[in-house]
SEDRENDO-703481 format. One record per atom (N, C-alpha, C, O, CB): x, y, z. Coordinates in pm, whole numbers, plus 50000, padded with zeros to 5 digits. Glycine has a CB too. Example, Ala and Ser with C-alpha at 12.3 -4.5 7.8 and 13.67 -1.06 7.14 Angstrom:
<rs>
513194943150780512304955050780513204967050780514244966850846511314955350905512854977550708513674989450714512905000350787513415011450804514084994050572
</rs>
This chain:
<rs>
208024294574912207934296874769209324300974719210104308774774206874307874735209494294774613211054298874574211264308274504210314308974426211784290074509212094317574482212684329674388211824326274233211154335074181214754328274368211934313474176211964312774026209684315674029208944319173936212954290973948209284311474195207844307374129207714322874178206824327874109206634291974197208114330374250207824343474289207944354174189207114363174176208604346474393209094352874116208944356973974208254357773837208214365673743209474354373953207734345373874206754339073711205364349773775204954358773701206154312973696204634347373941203914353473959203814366773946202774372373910203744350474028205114373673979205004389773943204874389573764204014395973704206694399974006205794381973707205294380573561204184382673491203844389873397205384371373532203644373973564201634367673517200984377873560200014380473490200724351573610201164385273656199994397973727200424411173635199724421273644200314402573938201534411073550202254418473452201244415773311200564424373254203974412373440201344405473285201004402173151199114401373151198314404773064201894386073110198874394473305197294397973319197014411973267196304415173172196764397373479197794420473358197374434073311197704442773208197124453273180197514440473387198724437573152198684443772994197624437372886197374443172781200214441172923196924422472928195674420872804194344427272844193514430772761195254403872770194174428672987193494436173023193514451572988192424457172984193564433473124194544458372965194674475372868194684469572701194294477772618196734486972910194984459772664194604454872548193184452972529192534457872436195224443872530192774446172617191064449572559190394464272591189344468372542189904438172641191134470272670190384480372668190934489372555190124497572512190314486272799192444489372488192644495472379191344492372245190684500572181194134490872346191344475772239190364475072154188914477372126188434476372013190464467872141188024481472264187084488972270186974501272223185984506272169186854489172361188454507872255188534518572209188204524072039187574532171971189684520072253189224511872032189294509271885187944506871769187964509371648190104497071885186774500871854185994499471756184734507071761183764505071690185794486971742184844516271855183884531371859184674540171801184064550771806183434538172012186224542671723186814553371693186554556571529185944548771456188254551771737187034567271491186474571671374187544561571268188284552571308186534590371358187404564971165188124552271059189464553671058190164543571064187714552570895190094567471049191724567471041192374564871224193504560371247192304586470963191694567671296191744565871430191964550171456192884545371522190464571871496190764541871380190824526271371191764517271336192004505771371190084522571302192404527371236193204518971120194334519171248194764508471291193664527770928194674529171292196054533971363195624525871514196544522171586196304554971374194524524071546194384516471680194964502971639195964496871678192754515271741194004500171544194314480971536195664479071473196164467771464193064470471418196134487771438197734483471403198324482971519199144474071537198624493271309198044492171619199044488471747198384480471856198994478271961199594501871821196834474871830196794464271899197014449371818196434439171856195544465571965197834449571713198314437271665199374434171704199774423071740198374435971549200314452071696202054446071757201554442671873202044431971908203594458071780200484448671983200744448672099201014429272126201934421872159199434457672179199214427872075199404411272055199894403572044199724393572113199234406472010200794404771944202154398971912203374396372051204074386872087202784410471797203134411872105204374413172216203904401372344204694393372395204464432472292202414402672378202044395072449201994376172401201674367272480200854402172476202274374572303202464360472272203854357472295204204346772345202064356872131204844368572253205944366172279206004367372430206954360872473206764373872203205364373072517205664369772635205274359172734205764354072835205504378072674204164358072658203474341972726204874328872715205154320072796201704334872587205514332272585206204321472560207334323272674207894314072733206694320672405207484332972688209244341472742208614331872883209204321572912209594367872762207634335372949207014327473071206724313673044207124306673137205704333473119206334308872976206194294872945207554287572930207634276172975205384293372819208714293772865210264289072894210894292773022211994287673044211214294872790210254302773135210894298773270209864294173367210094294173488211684310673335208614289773310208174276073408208804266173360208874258873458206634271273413209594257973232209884249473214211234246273240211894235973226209474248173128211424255373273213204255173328213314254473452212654259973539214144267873301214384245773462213964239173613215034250273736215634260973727214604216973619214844241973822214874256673930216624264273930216894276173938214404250074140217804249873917218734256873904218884266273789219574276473794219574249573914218194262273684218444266873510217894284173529218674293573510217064254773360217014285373553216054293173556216644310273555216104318773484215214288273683217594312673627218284322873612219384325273484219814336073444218824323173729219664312173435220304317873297219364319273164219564320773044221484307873254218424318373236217164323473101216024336673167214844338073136215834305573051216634342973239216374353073314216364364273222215364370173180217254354073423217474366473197217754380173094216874380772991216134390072961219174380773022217004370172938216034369472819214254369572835213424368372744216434355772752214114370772920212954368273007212734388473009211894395672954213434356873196213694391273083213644406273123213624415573000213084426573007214924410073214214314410372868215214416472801213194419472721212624430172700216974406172718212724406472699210714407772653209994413972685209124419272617209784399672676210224414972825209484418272941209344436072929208344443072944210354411873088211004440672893211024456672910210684454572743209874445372749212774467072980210764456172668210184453372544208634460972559208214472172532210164435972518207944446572625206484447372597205984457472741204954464172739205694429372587206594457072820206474471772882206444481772824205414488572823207274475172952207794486072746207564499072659206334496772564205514505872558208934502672564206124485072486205124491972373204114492072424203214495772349204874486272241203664488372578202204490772594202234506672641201224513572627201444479572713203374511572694203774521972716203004530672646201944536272672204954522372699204224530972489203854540972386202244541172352201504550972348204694537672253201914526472328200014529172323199324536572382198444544372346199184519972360199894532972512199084542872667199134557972599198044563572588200344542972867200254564672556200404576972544199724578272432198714585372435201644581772548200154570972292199444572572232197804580872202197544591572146199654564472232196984571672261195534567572258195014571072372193974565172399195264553672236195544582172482195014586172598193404594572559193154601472461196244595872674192574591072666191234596572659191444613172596190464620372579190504595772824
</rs>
């Protein structure tokens, strides 16, 4: 297995598990009281958002072929710590 597909996989088990705390943010979200709601679903929209942008960030280094693949790396990482932090701040956010 090469560096570029070993990467996309740690990627994908990344992004699996941030929609997976996304749905569970939004469960949260729709048993909570109304100002609680308003403030959940606003940060599961950015979150949403972050995760589309990262599907794409992964969808441009499967399509980049194997030499390319590291000069679209950064930009890859640069999403990646991005949508790390904001699932971050949610986590703290909205703890039980």
């Amino acid at each position: 297995m090469s560096d570029k597909e070993v990467y996309q996989q740690k990627l994908q088990a990344e992004l699996d598990e941030w929609k997976a705390e996304l749905d569970k943010l939004k469960a949260k979200a729709a048993v909570a009281s109304a100002d609680t709601k308003l403030k959940m679903n606003q940060q599961v929209e950015a979150l949403e958002s972050k995760i589309e942008e990262g599907k794409m960030k992964l969808s441009e280094l499967a399509k980049a072929s194997d030499e390319a693949w590291e000069s679209i790396k950064e930009g890859v990482e640069s999403a990646w710590k991005s949508l790390k932090s904001a699932f971050s701040d949610a986590a703290s956010k909205f703890k039980d």
